[in-house]
N, C-alpha and C positions, 0 to 999 in steps of 0.2 A: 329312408335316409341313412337309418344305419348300415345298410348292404355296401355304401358306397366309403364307408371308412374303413383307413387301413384295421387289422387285427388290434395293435397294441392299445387305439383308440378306443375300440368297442368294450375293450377289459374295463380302461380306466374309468369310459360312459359308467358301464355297470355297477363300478365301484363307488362312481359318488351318487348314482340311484340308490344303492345300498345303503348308504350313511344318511343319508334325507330321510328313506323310512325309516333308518333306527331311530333317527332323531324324533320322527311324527309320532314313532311307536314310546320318546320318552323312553327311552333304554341308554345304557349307559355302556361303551364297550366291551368292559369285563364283563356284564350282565349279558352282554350278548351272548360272549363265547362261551360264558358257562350253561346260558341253555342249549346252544349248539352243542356242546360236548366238543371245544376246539379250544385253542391256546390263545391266547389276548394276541400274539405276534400275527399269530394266523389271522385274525379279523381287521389289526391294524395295516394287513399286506394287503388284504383284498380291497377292505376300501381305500387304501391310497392310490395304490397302482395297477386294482383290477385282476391281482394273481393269486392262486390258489388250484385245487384239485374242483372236479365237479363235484367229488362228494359231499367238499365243503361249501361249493354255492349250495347244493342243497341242505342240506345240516341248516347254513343260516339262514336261508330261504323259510325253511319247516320255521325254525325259530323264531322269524318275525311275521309268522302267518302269512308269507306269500308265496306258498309254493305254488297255486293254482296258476300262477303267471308261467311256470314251467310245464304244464298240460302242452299248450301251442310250440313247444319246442319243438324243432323235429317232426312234425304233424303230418304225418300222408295226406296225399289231397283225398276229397271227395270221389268217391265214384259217381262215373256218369250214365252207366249203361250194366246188365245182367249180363255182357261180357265179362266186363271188369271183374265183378263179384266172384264170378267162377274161375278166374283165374288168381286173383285173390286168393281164394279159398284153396285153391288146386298148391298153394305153396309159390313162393317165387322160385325162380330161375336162378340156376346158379349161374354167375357171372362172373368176370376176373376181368383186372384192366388190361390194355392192351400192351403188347411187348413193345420196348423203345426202340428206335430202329438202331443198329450197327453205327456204332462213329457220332451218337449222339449225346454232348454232355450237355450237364445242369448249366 
């Protein structure tokens, strides 16, 4: 469900998941930020509007005990075969995107 919402939506999703557990965690915002090690303005921008640096989703992530929700980020899939493994293992491949074509704008 969330694949299909624009960006600015999935911040502010985030942002009021945020504020629910601090609330279930009984923390109060200052108390947040001073265990994050961030600024009251910094905790009241992420959960209103979902903005901030990643270091700060994590900082308060760590700080209200849910960083394990941040493991599945980003997650490679599973391998299926002792192909995979060995090229896995062998390093990836270097890649680069591909050139735009001539006479092509944004």
């Amino acid at each position: 469900m969330i694949d299909l919402l624009p960006a600015p939506a999935v911040c502010a999703q985030l942002g009021q998941r945020l504020r629910a557990l601090r609330l279930a965690r009984n923390l109060g915002q200052a108390e947040l930020a001073a265990r994050a090690g961030c600024s009251l303005s910094a905790v009241r921008r992420l959960e209103a509007k979902g903005q901030g640096s990643l270091e700060l989703v994590v900082r308060v992530a760590q700080a209200l005990q849910a960083a394990q929700g941040l493991e599945s980020l980003f997650e490679l899939p599973a391998l299926t075969s002792i192909a995979q493994a060995e090229a896995m293992a062998a390093g990836p491949a270097r890649r680069r995107a591909s050139r735009r074509a001539q006479g092509v704008q944004k």
